[in-house]
C-alpha positions in Angstrom: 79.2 -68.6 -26.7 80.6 -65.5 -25.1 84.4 -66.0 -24.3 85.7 -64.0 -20.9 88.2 -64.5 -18.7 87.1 -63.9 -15.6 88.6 -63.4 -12.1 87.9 -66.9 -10.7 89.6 -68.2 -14.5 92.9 -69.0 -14.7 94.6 -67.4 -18.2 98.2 -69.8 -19.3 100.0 -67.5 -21.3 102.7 -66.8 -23.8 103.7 -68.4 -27.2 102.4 -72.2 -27.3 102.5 -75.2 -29.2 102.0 -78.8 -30.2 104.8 -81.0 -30.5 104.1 -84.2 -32.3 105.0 -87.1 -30.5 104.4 -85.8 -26.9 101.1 -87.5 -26.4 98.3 -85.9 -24.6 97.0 -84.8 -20.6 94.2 -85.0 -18.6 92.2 -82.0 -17.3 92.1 -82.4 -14.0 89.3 -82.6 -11.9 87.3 -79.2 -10.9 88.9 -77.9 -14.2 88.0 -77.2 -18.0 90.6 -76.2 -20.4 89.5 -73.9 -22.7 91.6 -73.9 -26.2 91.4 -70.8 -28.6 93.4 -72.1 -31.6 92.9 -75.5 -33.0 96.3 -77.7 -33.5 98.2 -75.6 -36.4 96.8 -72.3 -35.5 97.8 -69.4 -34.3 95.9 -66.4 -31.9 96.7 -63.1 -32.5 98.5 -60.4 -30.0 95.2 -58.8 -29.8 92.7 -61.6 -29.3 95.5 -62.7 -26.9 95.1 -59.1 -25.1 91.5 -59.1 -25.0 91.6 -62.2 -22.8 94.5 -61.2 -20.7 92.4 -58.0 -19.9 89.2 -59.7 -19.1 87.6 -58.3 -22.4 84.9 -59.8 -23.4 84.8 -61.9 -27.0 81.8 -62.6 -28.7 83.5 -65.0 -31.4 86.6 -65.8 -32.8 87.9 -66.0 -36.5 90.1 -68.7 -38.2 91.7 -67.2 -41.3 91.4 -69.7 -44.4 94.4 -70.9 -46.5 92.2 -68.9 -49.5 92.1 -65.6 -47.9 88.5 -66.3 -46.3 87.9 -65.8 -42.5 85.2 -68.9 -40.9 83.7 -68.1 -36.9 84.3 -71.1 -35.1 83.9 -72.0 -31.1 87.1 -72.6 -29.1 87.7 -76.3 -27.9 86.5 -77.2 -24.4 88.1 -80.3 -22.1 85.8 -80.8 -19.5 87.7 -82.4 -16.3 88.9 -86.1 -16.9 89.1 -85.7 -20.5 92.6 -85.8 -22.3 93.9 -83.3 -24.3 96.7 -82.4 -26.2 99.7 -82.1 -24.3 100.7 -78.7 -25.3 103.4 -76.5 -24.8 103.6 -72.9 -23.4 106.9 -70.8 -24.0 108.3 -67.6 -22.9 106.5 -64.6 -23.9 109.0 -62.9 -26.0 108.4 -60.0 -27.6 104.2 -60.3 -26.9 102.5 -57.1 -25.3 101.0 -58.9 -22.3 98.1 -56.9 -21.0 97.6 -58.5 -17.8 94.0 -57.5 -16.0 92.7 -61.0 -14.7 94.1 -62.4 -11.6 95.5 -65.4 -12.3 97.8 -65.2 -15.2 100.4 -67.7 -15.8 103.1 -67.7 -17.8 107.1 -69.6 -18.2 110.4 -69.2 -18.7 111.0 -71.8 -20.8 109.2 -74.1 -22.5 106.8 -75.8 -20.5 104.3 -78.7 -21.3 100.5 -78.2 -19.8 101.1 -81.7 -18.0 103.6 -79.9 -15.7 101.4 -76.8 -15.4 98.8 -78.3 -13.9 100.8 -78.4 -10.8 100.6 -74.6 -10.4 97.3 -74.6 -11.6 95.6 -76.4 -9.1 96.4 -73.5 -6.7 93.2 -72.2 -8.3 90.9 -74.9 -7.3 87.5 -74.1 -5.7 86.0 -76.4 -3.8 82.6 -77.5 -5.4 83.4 -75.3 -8.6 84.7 -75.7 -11.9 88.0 -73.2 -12.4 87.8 -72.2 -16.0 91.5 -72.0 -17.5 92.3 -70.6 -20.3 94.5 -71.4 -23.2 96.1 -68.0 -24.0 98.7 -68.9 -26.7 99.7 -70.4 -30.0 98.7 -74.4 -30.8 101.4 -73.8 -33.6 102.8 -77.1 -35.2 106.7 -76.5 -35.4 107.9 -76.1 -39.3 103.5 -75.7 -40.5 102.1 -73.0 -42.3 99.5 -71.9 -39.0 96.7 -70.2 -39.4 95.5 -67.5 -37.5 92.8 -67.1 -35.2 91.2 -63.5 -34.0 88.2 -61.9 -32.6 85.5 -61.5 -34.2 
């Protein structure tokens, strides 16, 4: 599966994470999330970049505790389905390379159950609005991983 932001998608944006214990959100309908890093993983500035920029990415990378590099798929929530409820922060200190649209980002940290307020905006009727994950799934205090294209 090709991964591209495109300019009907919506890219979320900035440093992001999962904190235990805030339970989880639903996608809602005419929506799909799109999720680059699994929970404990990182993305890197780059990979970040290319989707800002509406590169295209033909895979992406998970770096192994060993050194190794394995190509996985991102995770997909299709509308209706629940998710974790993570959390975007501020950009600080990332080289945004905005070039899609509808980029979103904070100012402070934010959860994706009160983001889905401004992403709604985006909604097409009889159309699923692809948004886009375009952050961190870091677990506070874990060694993540990091994820990159391919």
């Amino acid at each position: 599966m090709g991964i591209q932001a495109t300019k009907d998608d919506v890219v979320l944006s900035g440093h992001g994470s999962v904190e235990l214990g805030s339970g989880e959100t639903s996608v809602p309908g005419g929506f799909e999330l799109v999720v680059l890093a699994p929970p404990g993983a990182s993305i890197s500035d780059r990979l970040g970049g290319m989707i800002e920029s509406g590169k295209s990415v033909s895979k992406l990378k998970l770096a192994t505790g060993t050194g190794g590099m394995v190509e996985f798929q991102p995770v997909v929530y299709a509308a209706g389905k629940s998710c974790p409820n993570y959390v975007l922060h501020a950009p600080r200190g990332l080289a945004l390379r905005p070039g899609v649209p509808h980029m979103l980002g904070v100012e402070k940290a934010t959860p994706l159950s009160e983001l889905w307020a401004r992403v709604r905006t985006f909604s097409r009727d009889g159309k699923v609005t692809r948004v886009y994950w375009c952050a961190c799934a870091a677990l506070d205090g874990a060694k993540n991983q990091m994820v990159d294209a391919a």
